[in-house]
N, C-alpha and C positions, 0 to 999 in steps of 0.2 A: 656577591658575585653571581653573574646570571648563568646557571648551567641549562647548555643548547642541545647536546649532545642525542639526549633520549627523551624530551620533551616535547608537548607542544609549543607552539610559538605562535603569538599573531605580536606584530608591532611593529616601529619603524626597524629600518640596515639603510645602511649607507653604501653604496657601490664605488668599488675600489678599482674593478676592471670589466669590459666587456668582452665577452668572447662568442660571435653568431647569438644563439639563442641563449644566452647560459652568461649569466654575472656572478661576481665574487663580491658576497657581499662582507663588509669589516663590522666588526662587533667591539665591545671593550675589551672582551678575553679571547675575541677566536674570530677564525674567518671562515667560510661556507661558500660551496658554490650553489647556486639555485638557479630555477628554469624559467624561464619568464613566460607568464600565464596573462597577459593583459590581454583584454580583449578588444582594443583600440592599437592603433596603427604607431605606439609610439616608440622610439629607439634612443634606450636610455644612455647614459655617461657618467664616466666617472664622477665622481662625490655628489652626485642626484641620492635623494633622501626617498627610499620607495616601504612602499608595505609588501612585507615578509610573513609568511606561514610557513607553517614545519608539521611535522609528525615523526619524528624520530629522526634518521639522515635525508628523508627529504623533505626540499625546500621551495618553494616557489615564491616569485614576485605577482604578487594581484595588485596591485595599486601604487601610485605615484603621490607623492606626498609634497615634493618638491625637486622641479626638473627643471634641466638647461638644457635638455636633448631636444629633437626635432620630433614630431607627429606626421604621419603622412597616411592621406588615405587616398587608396588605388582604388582603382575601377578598370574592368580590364573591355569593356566598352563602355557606353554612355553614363553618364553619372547628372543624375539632376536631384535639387534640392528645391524642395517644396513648402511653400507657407500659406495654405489656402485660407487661413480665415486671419492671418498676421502678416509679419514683414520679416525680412531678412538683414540680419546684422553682421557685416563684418570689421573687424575695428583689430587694430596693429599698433605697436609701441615703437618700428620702427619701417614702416612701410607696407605698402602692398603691391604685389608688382602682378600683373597677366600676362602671360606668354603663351601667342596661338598664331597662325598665321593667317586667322580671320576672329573679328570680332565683331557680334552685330549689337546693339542694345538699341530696343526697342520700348516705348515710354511713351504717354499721353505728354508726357512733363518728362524735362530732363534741367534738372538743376547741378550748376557747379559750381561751388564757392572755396575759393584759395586763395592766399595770400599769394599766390605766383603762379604763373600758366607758361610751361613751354612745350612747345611742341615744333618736330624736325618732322619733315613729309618730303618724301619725293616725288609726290603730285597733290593736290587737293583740288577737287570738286565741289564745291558749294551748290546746293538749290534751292531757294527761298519762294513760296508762293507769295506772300506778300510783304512784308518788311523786313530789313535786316537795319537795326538803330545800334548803332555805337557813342556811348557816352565815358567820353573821357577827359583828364585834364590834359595832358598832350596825348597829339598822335605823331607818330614815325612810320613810317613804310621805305626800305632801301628797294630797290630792284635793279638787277643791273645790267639789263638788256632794254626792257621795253614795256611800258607801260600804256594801258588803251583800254579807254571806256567809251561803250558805244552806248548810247542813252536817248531819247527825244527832247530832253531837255537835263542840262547842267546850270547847278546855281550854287557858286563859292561865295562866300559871306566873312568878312573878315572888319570886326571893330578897329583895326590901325591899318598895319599893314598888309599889303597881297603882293609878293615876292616873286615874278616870272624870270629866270634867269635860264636863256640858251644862246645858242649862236643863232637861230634862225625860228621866229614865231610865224607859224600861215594860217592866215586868218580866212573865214570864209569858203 
């Protein structure tokens, strides 16, 4: 039996409750409340597995051993992350979402590779200095007002068929 009472302590507690800054950690004979000392942004939960010190009745959390709580790190103005002589990795087991009501990315290169692309706009602006190639097995486009390409020259290519269906074609 592990007696906590008047000893030192380093090792794991398992958190049973959170209350502000201060969790109850459960032991196999007893339960403690202790302060949490992390020095990262993170907000732990109940049955998270953390690292625990003592010295007689007090207690503190240093270390997270295993968590399902949230991390968050503030900046209370600009916050930038820098890799000057490497790269930046960010990687998610179940997403990554941006939320700002401007976003610019800037790139010599910008590659996107997904098994699926959607995108909802309430306006888009393209500008292409010299080619825009789309290469696909079919294409679809709906619009449902009005469609118009103004060009010096149009050239539709079709191995079978070329399908023009309206009430009125003007030619010339």
């Amino acid at each position: 039996m592990l007696t906590l009472e008047r000893s030192t302590y380093l090792g794991p507690a398992r958190i049973e409750e959170v209350l502000a800054n201060r969790v109850r950690l459960r032991f196999p004979d007893q339960e403690v409340w202790a302060t949490l000392a992390l020095s990262f942004g993170y907000s732990p939960v109940a049955d998270d597995v953390v690292l625990a010190i003592s010295h007689g009745d007090d207690w503190y959390v240093i270390g997270v051993i295993h968590g399902k709580g949230k991390t968050v790190i503030r900046a209370v103005g600009d916050l930038e992350l820098h890799a000057p002589a490497g790269k930046i990795e960010l990687r998610a087991a179940r997403g990554i979402r941006l939320q700002s009501p401007a976003i610019r990315i800037a790139a010599n290169t910008l590659d996107v590779v997904a098994k699926s692309l959607r995108e909802r706009l309430g306006a888009c602006r393209t500008v292409v200095k010299t080619v825009v190639q789309l290469v696909a097995d079919r294409f679809h486009a709906k619009v449902s007002t009005s469609h118009r390409i103004d060009a010096d020259s149009i050239v539709h290519r079709a191995e079978e068929d070329l399908k023009l269906d309206a009430r009125k074609i003007q030619l010339g």
